[in-house]
ZAMARGU-4260 file (C-alpha; in steps of 0.2 Angstrom, whole numbers, plus 5000, padded with zeros to 4 digits):
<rodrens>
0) 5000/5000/5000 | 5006/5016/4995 | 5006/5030/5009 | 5001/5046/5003 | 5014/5058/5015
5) 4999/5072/5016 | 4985/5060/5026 | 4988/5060/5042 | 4971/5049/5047 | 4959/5050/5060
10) 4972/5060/5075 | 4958/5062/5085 | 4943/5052/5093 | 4932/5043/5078 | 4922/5031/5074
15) 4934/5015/5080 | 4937/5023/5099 | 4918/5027/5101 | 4913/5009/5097 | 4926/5001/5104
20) 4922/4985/5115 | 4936/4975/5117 | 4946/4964/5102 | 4950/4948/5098 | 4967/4942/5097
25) 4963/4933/5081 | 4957/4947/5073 | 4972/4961/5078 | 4985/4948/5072 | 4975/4943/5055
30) 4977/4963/5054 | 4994/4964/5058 | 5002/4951/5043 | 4986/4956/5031 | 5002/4968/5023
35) 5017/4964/5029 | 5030/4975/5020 | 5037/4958/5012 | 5032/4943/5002 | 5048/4934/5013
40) 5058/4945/5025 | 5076/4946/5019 | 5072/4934/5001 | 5083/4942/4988 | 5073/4955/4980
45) 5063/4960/4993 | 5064/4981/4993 | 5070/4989/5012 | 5059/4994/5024 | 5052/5011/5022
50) 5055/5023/5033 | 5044/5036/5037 | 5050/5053/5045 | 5046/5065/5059 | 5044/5082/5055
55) 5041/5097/5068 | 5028/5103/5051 | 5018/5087/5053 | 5019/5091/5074 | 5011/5108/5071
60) 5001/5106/5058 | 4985/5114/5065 | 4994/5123/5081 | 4985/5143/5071 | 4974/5136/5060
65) 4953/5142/5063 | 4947/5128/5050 | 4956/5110/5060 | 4961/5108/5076 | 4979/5106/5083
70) 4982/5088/5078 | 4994/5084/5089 | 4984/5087/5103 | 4971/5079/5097 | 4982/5064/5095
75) 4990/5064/5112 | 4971/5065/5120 | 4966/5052/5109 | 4978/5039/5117 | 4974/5043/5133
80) 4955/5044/5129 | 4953/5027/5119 | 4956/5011/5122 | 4954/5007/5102 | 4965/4992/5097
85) 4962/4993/5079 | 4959/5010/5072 | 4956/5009/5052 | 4949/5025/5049 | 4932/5029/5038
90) 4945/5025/5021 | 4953/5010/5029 | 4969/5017/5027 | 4973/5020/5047 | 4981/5034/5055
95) 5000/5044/5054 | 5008/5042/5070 | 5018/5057/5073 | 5032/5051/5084 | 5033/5032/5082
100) 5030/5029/5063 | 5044/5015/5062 | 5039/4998/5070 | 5038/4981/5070 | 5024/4970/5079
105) 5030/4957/5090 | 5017/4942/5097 | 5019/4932/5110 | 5014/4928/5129 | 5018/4938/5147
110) 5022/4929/5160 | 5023/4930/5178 | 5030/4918/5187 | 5038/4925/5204 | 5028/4928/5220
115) 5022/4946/5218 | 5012/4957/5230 | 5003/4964/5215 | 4985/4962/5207 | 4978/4957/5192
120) 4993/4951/5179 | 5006/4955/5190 | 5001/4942/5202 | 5012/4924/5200 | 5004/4912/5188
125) 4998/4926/5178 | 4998/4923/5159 | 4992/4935/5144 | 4991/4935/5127 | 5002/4951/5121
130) 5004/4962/5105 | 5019/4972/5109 | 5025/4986/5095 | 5045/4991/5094 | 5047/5008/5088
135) 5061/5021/5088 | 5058/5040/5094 | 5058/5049/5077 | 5066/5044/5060 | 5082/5035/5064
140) 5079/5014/5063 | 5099/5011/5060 | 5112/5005/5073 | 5126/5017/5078 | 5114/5033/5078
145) 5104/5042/5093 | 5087/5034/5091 | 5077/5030/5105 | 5072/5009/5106 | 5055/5007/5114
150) 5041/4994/5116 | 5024/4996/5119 | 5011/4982/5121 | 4995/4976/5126 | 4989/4962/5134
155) 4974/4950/5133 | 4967/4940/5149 | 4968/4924/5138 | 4981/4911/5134 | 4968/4904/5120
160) 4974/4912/5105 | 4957/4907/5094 | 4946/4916/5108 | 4928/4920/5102 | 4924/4935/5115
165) 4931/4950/5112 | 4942/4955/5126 | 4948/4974/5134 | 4967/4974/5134 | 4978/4982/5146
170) 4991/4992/5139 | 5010/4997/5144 | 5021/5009/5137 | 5042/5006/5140 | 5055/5016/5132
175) 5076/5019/5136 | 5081/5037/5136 | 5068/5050/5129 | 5081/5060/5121 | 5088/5046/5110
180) 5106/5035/5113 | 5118/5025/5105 | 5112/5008/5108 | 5121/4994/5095 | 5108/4980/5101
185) 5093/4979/5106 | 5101/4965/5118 | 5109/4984/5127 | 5093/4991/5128 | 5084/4997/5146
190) 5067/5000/5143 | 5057/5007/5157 | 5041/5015/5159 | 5049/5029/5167 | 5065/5033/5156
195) 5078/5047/5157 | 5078/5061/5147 | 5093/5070/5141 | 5084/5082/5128 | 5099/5089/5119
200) 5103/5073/5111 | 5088/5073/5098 | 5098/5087/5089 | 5087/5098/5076 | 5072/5087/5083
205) 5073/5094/5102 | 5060/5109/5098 | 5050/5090/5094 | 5054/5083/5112 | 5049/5100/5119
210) 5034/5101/5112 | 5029/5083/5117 | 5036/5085/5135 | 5023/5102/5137 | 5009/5095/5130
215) 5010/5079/5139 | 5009/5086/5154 | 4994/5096/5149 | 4985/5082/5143 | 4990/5068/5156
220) 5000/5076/5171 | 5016/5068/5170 | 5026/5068/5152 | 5036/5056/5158 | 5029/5042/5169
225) 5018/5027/5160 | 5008/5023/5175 | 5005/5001/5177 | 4990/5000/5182 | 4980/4994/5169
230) 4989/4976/5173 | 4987/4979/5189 | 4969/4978/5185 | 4965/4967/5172 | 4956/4950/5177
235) 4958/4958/5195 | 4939/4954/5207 | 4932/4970/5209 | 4930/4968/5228 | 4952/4965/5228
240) 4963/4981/5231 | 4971/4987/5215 | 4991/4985/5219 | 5001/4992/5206 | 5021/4992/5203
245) 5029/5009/5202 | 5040/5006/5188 | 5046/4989/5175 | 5059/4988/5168 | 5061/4974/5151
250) 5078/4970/5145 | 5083/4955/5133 | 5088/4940/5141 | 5105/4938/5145 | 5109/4923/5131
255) 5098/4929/5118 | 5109/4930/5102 | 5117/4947/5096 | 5114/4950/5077 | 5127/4958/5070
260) 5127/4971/5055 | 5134/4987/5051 | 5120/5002/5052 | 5107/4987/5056 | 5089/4993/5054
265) 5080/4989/5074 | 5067/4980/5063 | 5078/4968/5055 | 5088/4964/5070 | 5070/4959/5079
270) 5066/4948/5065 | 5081/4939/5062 | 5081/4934/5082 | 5065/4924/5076 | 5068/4924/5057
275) 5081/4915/5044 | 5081/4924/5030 | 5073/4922/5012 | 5062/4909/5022 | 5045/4908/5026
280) 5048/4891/5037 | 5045/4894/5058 | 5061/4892/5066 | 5053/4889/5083 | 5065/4902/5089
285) 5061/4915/5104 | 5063/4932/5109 | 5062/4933/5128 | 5063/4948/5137 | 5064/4948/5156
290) 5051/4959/5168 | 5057/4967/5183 | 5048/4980/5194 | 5051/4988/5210 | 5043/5001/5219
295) 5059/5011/5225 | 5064/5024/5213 | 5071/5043/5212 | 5070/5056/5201 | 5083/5070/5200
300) 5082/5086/5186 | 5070/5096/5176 | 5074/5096/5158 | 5090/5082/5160 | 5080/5068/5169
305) 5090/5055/5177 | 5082/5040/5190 | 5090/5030/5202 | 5081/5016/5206 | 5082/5002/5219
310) 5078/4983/5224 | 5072/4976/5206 | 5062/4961/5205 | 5062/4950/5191 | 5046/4944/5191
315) 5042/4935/5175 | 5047/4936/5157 | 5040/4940/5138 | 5042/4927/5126 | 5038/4932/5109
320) 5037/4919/5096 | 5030/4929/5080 | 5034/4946/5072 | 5029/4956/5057 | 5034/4975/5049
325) 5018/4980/5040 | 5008/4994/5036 | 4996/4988/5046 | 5009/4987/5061 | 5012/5006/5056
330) 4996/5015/5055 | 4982/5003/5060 | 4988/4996/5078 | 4985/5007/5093 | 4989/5007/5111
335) 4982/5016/5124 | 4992/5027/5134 | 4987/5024/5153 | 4978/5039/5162 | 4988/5047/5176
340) 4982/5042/5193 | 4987/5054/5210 | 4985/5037/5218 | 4991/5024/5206 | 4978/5011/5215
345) 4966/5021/5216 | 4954/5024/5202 | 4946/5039/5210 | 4962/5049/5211 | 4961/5050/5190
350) 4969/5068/5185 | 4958/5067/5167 | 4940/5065/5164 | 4942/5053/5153 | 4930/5055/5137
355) 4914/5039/5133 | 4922/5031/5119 | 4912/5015/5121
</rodrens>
């Protein structure tokens, strides 16, 4: 499918986060390989990923306009306002995501299986379904450049991959360092749901980082922290307390192979860690990535963020068996970014009024 640099989508709540009522895991990853960018990764032939770029234009498009709202705005309410997991748009042709375009899907299972005093799939035993996304920050995908490595993911209460129900997921957000590093594999990488931020490493596209920073905190109270408590919540009895981690960290497990290549595209390092090239065959290989949480963690700065954290606990671990870079993976997927809580455990302590979508 040909992406037309000028239609930007649905930024906004429409259709897809008004009706939404839950998903089935089927259905989101039918979705997902409908397009892949490939016929076989890595077969001879087969054009490069694109790439698709980050402009402060496309992130101010709107910001003085009388005749359409700001659409970065609109876009940073709507992840925080819908819990959408598919949004295809009236012309089935999805939405531009203006800081993450570049991803690849990964699909897979959570685990937890270390004694926790946590709720819902936190708690040991706990096993989910999960569609995770890994994205870079802005338009950099190739090793030895400042790019920001991140995963975001969400979770179905359901290890039945064929389910009939349509399920609400829970959704998490992780990244390393907001303002970009160097990282030369994603075996390096630290991703956290409350990363440092060092802002001047993002070069021409710190006015970008800014902007988001500022508007984030208009929108959701904290630019920075990706509040848990969705997990803590899902498949959780209503009558039990809500118990929430403060932060998770995920990092690659220590023997997972390195993939080596000069400049390596993210994307094509994921997918060879479950992949052989030129061929379609499973190679019943894994990607596992380790969770650990803890509750002990301080913050230092205001523009340069850096956190000090103590007493992880690995509880559980990621293990993704299937992945796919499609248009579908680019501009169809969604992931709800979790609504700042005073009170992580406590639903009441909400800091937005959170809009009807259903």
């Amino acid at each position: 499918m040909k992406f037309d640099s000028d239609h930007l989508g649905p930024q906004g709540i429409d259709v897809d986060d008004r009706t939404y009522a839950g998903s089935r895991y089927a259905d989101v990853k039918a979705a997902l390989f409908h397009n892949a960018y490939y016929l076989t990764w890595g077969d001879k032939g087969e054009p490069p990923l694109p790439c698709y770029g980050v402009t402060l234009g496309r992130v101010l498009r709107g910001i003085l306009s009388k005749g359409i709202p700001w659409q970065f705005k609109t876009a940073a309410e709507r992840t925080v306002d819908s819990g959408a997991d598919l949004r295809w748009g009236s012309d089935r042709r999805g939405f531009r995501r203006l800081l993450h375009p570049n991803g690849v899907c990964l699909l897979g299972r959570w685990i937890i299986d270390t004694d926790t005093e946590f709720s819902g799939h936190f708690r040991q035993g706990s096993e989910a379904l999960i569609i995770a996304r890994y994205s870079t920050c802005c338009s950099e995908t190739r090793r030895g450049r400042i790019r920001s490595l991140s995963m975001v993911g969400k979770l179905y209460p359901t290890t039945d991959a064929q389910h009939r129900e349509k399920l609400r997921t829970a959704d998490f957000i992780t990244q390393e360092d907001i303002g970009g590093q160097r990282t030369p594999y994603i075996n390096d990488a630290e991703l956290r749901n409350a990363p440092d931020v060092t802002p001047w490493r993002r070069g021409w596209g710190t006015p970008i980082l800014l902007i988001t920073g500022l508007l984030f905190k208009f929108v959701n109270v904290e630019p920075a922290i990706r509040q848990l408590h969705t997990i803590a919540e899902l498949g959780k009895p209503d009558d039990e307390p809500t118990r929430t981690p403060a932060f998770m960290r995920l990092t690659v497990a220590a023997d997972q192979p390195r993939i080596e290549g000069d400049a390596l595209d993210f994307r094509d390092e994921i997918l060879e860690q479950l992949y052989d090239r030129g061929s379609s065959a499973s190679t019943g290989r894994k990607l596992i990535f380790n969770i650990d949480v803890t509750d002990q963690g301080t913050r230092r700065g205001l523009l340069r963020q850096r956190w000090q954290f103590d007493d992880w606990q690995r509880i559980g671990r990621l293990e993704f068996s299937e992945a796919v870079a499609s248009y579908n993976g680019d501009f169809v997927v969604h992931f709800h970014h979790p609504t700042w809580r005073s009170d992580r455990n406590d639903p009441k302590t909400t800091r937005r009024a959170t809009r009807d979508t259903r």
